[in-house]
PDB file with SEQRES, HELIX, SHEET and CRYST1 records, atoms N, CA, C and O in Angstrom:
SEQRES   1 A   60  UNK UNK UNK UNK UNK UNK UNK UNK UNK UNK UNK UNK UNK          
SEQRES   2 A   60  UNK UNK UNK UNK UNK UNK UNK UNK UNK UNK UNK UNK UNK          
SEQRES   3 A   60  UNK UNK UNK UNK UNK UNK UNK UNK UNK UNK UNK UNK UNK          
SEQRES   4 A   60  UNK UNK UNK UNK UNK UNK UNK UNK UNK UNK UNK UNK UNK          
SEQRES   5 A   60  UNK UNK UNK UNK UNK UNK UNK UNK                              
HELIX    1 AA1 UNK A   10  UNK A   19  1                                  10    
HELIX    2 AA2 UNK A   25  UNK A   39  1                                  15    
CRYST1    1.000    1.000    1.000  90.00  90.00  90.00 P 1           1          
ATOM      1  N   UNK A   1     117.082  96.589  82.301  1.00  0.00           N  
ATOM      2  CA  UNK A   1     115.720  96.740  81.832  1.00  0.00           C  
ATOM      3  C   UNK A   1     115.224  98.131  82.182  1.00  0.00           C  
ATOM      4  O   UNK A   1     115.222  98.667  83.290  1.00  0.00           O  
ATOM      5  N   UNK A   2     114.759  98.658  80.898  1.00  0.00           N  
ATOM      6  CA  UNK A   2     113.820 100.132  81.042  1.00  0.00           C  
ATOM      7  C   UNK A   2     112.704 100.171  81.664  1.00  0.00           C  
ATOM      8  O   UNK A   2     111.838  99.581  81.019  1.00  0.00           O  
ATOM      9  N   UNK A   3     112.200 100.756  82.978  1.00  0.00           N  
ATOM     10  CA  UNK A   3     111.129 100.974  82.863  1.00  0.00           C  
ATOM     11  C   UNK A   3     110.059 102.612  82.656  1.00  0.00           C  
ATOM     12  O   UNK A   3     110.494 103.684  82.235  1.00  0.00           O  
ATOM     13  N   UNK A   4     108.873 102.372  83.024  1.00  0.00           N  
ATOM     14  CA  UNK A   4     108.728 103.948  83.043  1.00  0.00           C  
ATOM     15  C   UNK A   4     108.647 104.365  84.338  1.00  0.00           C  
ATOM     16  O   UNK A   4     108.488 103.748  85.392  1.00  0.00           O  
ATOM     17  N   UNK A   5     108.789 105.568  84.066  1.00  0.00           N  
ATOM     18  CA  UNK A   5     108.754 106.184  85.974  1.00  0.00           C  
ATOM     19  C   UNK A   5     107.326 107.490  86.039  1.00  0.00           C  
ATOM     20  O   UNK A   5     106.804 108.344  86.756  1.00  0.00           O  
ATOM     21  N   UNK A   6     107.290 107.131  85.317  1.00  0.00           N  
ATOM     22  CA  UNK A   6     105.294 108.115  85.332  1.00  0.00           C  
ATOM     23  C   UNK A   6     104.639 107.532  85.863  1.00  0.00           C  
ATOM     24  O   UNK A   6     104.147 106.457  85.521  1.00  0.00           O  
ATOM     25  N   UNK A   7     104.486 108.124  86.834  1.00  0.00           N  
ATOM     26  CA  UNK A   7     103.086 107.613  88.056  1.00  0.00           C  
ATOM     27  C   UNK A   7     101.993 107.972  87.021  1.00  0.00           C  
ATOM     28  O   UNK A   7     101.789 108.662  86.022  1.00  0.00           O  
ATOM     29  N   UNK A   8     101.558 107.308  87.651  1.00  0.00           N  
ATOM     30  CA  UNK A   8      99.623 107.213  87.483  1.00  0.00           C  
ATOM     31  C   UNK A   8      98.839 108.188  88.344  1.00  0.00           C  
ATOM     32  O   UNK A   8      99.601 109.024  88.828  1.00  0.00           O  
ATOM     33  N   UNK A   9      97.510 108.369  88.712  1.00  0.00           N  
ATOM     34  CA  UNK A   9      96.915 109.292  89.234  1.00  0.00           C  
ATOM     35  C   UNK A   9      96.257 107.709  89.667  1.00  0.00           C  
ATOM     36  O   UNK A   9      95.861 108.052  90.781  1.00  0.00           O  
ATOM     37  N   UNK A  10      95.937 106.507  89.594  1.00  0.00           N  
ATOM     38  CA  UNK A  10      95.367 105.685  90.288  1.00  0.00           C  
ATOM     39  C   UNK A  10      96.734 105.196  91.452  1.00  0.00           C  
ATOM     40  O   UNK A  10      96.561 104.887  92.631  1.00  0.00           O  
ATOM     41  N   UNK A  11      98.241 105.247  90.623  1.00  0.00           N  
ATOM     42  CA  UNK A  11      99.289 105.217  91.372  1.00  0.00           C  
ATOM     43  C   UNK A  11      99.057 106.116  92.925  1.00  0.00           C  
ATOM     44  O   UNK A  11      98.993 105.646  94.061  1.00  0.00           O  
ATOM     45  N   UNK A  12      98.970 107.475  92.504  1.00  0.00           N  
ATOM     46  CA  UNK A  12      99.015 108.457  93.282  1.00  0.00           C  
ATOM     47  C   UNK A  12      98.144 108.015  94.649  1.00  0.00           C  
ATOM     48  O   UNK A  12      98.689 107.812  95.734  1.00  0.00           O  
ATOM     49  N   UNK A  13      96.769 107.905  94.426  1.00  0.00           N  
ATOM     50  CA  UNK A  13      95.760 107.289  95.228  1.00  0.00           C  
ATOM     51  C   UNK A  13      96.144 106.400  96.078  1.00  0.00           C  
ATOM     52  O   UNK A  13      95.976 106.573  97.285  1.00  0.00           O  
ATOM     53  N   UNK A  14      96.765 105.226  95.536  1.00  0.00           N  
ATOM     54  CA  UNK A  14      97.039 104.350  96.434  1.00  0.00           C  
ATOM     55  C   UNK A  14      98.453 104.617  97.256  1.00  0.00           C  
ATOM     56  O   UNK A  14      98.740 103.832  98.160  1.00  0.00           O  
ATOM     57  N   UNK A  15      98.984 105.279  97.072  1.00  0.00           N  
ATOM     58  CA  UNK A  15      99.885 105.880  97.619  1.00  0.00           C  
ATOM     59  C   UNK A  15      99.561 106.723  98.503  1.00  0.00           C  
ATOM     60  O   UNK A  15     100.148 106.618  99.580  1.00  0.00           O  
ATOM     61  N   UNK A  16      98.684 107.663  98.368  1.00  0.00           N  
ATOM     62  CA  UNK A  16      97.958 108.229  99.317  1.00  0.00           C  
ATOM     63  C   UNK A  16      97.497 107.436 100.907  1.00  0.00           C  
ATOM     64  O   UNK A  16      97.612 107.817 102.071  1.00  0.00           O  
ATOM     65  N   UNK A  17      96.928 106.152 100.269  1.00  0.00           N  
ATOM     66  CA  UNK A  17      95.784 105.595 101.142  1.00  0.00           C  
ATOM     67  C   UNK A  17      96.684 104.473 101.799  1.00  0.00           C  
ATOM     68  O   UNK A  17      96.198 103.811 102.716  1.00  0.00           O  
ATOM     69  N   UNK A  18      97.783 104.266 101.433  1.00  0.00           N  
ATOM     70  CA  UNK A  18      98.887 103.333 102.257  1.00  0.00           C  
ATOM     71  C   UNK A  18      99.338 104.403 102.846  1.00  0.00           C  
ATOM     72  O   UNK A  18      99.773 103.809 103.832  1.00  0.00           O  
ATOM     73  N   UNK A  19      99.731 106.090 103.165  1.00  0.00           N  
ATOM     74  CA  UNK A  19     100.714 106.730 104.089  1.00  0.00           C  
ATOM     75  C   UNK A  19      99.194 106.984 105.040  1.00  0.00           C  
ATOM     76  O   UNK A  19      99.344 107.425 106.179  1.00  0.00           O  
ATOM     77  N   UNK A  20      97.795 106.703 104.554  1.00  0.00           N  
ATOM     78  CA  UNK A  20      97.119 107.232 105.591  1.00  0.00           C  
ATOM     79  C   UNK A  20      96.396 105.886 106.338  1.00  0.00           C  
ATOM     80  O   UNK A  20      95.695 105.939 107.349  1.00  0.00           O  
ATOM     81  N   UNK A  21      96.684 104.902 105.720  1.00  0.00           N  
ATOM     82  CA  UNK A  21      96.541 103.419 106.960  1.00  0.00           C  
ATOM     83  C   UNK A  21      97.242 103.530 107.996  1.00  0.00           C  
ATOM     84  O   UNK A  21      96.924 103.146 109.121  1.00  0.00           O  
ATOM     85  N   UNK A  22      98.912 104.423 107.458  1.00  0.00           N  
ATOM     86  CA  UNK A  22     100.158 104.010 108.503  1.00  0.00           C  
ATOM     87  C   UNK A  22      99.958 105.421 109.409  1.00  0.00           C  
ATOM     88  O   UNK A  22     101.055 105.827 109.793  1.00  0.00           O  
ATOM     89  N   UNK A  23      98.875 106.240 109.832  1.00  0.00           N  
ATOM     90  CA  UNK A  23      98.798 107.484 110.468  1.00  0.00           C  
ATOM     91  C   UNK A  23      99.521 108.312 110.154  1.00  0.00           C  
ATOM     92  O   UNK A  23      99.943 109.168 110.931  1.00  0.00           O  
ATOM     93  N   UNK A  24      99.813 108.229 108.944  1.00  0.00           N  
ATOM     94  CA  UNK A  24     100.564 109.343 108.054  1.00  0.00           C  
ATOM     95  C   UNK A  24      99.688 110.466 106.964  1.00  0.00           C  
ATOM     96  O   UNK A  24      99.943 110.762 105.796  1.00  0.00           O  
ATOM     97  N   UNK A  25      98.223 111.078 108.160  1.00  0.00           N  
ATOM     98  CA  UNK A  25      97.410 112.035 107.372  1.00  0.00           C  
ATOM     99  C   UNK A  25      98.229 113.209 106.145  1.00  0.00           C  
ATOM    100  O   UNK A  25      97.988 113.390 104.952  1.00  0.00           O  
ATOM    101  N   UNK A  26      99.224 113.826 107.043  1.00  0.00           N  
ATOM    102  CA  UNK A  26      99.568 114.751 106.305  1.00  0.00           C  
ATOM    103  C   UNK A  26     100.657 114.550 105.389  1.00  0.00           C  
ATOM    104  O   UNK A  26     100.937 115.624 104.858  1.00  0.00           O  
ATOM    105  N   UNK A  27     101.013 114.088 105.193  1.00  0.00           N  
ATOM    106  CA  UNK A  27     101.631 113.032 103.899  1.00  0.00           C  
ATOM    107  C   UNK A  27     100.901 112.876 102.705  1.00  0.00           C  
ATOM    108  O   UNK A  27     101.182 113.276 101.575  1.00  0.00           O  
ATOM    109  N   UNK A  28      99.745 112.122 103.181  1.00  0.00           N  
ATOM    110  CA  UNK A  28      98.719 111.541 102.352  1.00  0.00           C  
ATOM    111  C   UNK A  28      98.020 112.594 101.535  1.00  0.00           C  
ATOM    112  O   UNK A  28      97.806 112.519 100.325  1.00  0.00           O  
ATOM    113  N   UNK A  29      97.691 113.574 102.326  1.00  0.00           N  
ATOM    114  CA  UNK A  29      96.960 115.041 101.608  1.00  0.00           C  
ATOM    115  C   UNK A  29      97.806 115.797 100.852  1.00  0.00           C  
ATOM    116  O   UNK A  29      97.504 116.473  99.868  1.00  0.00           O  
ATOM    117  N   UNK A  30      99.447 115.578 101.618  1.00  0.00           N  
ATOM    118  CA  UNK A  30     100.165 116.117 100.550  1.00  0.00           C  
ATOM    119  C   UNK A  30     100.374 115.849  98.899  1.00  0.00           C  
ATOM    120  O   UNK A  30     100.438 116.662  97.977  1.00  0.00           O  
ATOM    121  N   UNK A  31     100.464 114.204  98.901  1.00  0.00           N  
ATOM    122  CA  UNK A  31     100.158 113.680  97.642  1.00  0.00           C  
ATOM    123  C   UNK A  31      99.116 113.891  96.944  1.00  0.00           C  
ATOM    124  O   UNK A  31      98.991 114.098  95.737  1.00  0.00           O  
ATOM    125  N   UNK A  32      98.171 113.809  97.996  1.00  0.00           N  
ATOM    126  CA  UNK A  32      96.685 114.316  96.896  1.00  0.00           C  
ATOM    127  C   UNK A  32      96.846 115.819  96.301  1.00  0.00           C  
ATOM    128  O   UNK A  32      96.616 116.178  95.147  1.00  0.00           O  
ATOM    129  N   UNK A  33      97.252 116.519  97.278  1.00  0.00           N  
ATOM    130  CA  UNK A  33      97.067 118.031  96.575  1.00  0.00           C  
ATOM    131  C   UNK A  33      98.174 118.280  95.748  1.00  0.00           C  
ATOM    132  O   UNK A  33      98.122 119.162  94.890  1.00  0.00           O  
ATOM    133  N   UNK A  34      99.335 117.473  95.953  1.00  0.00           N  
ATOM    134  CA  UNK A  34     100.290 117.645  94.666  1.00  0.00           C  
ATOM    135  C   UNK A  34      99.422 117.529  93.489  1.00  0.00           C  
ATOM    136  O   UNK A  34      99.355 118.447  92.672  1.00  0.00           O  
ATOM    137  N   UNK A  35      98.655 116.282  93.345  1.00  0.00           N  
ATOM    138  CA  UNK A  35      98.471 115.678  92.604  1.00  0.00           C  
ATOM    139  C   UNK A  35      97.156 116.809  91.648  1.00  0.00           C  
ATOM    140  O   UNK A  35      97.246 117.059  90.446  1.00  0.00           O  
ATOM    141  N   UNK A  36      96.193 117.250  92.439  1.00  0.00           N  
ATOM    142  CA  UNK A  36      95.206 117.966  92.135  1.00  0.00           C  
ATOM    143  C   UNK A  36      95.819 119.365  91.365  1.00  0.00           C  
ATOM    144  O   UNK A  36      95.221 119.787  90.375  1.00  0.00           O  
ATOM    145  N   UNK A  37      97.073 120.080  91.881  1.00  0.00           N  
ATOM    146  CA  UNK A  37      97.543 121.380  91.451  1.00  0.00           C  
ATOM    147  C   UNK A  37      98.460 120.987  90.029  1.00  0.00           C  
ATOM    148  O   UNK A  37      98.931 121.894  89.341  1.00  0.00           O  
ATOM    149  N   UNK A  38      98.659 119.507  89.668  1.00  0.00           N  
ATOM    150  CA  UNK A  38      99.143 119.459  88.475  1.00  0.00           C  
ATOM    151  C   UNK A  38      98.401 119.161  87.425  1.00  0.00           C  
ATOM    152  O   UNK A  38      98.759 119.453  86.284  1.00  0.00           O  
ATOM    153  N   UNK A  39      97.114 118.451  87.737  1.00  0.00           N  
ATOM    154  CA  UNK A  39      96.145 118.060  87.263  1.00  0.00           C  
ATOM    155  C   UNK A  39      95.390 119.479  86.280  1.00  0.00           C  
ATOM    156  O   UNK A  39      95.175 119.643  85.079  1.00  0.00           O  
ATOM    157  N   UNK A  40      95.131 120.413  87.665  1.00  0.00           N  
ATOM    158  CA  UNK A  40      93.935 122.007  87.091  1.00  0.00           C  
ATOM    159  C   UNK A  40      95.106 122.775  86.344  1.00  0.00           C  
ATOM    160  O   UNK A  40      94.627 123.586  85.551  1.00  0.00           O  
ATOM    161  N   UNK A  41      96.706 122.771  86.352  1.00  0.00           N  
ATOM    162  CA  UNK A  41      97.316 123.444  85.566  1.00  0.00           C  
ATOM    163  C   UNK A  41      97.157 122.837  84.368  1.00  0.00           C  
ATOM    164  O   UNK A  41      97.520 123.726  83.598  1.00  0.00           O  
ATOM    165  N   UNK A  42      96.804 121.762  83.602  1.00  0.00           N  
ATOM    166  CA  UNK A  42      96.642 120.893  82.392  1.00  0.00           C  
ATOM    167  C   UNK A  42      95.212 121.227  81.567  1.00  0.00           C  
ATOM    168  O   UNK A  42      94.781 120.972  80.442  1.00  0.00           O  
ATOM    169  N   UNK A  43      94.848 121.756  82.447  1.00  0.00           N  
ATOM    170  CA  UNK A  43      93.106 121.605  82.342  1.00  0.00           C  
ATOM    171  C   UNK A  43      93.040 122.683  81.275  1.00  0.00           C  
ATOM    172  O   UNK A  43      93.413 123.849  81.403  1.00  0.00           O  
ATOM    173  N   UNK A  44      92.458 122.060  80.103  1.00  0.00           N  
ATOM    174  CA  UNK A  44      91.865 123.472  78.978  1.00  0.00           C  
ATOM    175  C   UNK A  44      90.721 124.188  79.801  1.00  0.00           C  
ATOM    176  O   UNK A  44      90.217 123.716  80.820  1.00  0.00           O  
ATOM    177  N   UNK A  45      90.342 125.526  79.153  1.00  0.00           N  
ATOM    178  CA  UNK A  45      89.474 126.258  79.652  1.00  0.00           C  
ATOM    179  C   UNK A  45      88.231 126.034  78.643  1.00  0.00           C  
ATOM    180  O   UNK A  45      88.212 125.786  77.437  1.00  0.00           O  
ATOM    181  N   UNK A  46      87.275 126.203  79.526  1.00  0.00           N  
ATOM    182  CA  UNK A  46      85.981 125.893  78.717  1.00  0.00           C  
ATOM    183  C   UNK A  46      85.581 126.589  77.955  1.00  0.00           C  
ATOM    184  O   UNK A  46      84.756 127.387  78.401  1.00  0.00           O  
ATOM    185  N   UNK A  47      85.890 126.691  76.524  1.00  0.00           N  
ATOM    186  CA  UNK A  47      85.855 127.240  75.298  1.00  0.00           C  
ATOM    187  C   UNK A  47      84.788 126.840  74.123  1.00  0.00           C  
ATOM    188  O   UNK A  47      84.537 127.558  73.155  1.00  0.00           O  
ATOM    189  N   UNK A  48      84.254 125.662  74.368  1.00  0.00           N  
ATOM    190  CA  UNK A  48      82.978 125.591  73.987  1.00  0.00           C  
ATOM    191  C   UNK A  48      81.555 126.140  74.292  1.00  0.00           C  
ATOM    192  O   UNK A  48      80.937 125.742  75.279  1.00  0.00           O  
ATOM    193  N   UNK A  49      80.987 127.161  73.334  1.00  0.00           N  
ATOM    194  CA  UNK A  49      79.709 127.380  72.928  1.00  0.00           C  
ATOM    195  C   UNK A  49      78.709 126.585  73.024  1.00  0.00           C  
ATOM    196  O   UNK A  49      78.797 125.568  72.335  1.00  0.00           O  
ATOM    197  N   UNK A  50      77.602 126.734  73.775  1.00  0.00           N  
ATOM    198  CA  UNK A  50      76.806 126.020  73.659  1.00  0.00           C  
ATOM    199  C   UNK A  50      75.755 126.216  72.383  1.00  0.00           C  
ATOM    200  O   UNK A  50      75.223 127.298  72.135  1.00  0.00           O  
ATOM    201  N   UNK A  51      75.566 125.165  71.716  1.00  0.00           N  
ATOM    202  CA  UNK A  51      74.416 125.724  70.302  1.00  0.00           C  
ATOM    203  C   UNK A  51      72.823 126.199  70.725  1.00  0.00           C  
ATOM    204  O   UNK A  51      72.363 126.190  71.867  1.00  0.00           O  
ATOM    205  N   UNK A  52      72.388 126.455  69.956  1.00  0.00           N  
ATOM    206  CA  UNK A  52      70.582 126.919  70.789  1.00  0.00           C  
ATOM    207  C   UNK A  52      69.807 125.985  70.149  1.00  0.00           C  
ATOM    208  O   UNK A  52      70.006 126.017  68.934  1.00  0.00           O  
ATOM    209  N   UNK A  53      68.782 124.944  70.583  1.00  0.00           N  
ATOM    210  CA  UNK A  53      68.057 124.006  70.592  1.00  0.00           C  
ATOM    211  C   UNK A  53      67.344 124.348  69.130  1.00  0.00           C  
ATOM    212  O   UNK A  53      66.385 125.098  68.943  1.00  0.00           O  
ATOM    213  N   UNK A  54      68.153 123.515  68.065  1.00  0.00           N  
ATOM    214  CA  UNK A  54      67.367 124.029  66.777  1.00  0.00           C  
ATOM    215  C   UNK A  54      65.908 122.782  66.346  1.00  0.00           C  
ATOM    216  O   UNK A  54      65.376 122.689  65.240  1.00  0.00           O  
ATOM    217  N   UNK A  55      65.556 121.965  67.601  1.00  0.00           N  
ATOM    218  CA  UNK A  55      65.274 120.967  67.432  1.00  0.00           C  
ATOM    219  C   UNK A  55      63.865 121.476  66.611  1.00  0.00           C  
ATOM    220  O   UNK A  55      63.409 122.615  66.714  1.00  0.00           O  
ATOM    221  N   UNK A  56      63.245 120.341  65.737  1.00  0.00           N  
ATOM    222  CA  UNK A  56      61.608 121.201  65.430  1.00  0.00           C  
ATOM    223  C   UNK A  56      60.618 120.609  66.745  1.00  0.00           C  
ATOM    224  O   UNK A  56      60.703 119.732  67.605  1.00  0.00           O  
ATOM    225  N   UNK A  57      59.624 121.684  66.318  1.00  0.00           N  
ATOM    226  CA  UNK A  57      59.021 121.935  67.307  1.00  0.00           C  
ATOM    227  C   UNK A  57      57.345 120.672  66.680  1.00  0.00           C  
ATOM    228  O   UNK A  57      57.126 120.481  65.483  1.00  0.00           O  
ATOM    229  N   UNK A  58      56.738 120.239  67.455  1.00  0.00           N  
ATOM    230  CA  UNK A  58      55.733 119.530  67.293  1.00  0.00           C  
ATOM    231  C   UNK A  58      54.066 120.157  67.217  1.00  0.00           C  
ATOM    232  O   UNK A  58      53.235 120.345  68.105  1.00  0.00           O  
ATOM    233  N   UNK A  59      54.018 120.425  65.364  1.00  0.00           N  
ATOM    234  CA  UNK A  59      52.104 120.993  65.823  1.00  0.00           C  
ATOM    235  C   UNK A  59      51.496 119.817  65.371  1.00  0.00           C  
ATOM    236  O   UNK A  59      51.727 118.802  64.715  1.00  0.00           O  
ATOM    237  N   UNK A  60      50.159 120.687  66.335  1.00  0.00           N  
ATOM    238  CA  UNK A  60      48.750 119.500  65.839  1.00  0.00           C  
ATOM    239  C   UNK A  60      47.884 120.512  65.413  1.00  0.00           C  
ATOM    240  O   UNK A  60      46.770 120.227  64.975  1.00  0.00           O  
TER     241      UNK A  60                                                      
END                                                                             
């Protein structure tokens, strides 16, 4: 039987938080910051424009 072997990022977490029940801090941070430096390399850059408020305006 196939399975997949792609962790999760909720995977990751709990993986984290079981090496740091067992006093395994630096373990635990290691996974997280793996996890964070693969994450911001994925990350598009913010390339959206914001538009200017063409809303109408209200007279009396």
């Amino acid at each position: 039987m196939k399975g997949t072997s792609k962790i999760t990022m909720f995977d990751r977490i709990m993986m984290a938080i079981s090496f740091a029940e067992e006093n395994e801090p630096e373990t635990a941070l290691a996974i997280l910051e793996a996890d964070e430096r693969k994450s911001k390399k994925n990350r598009p850059g913010a390339t959206i424009e914001k538009r200017p408020s063409n809303r109408p305006t209200m007279r009396v």
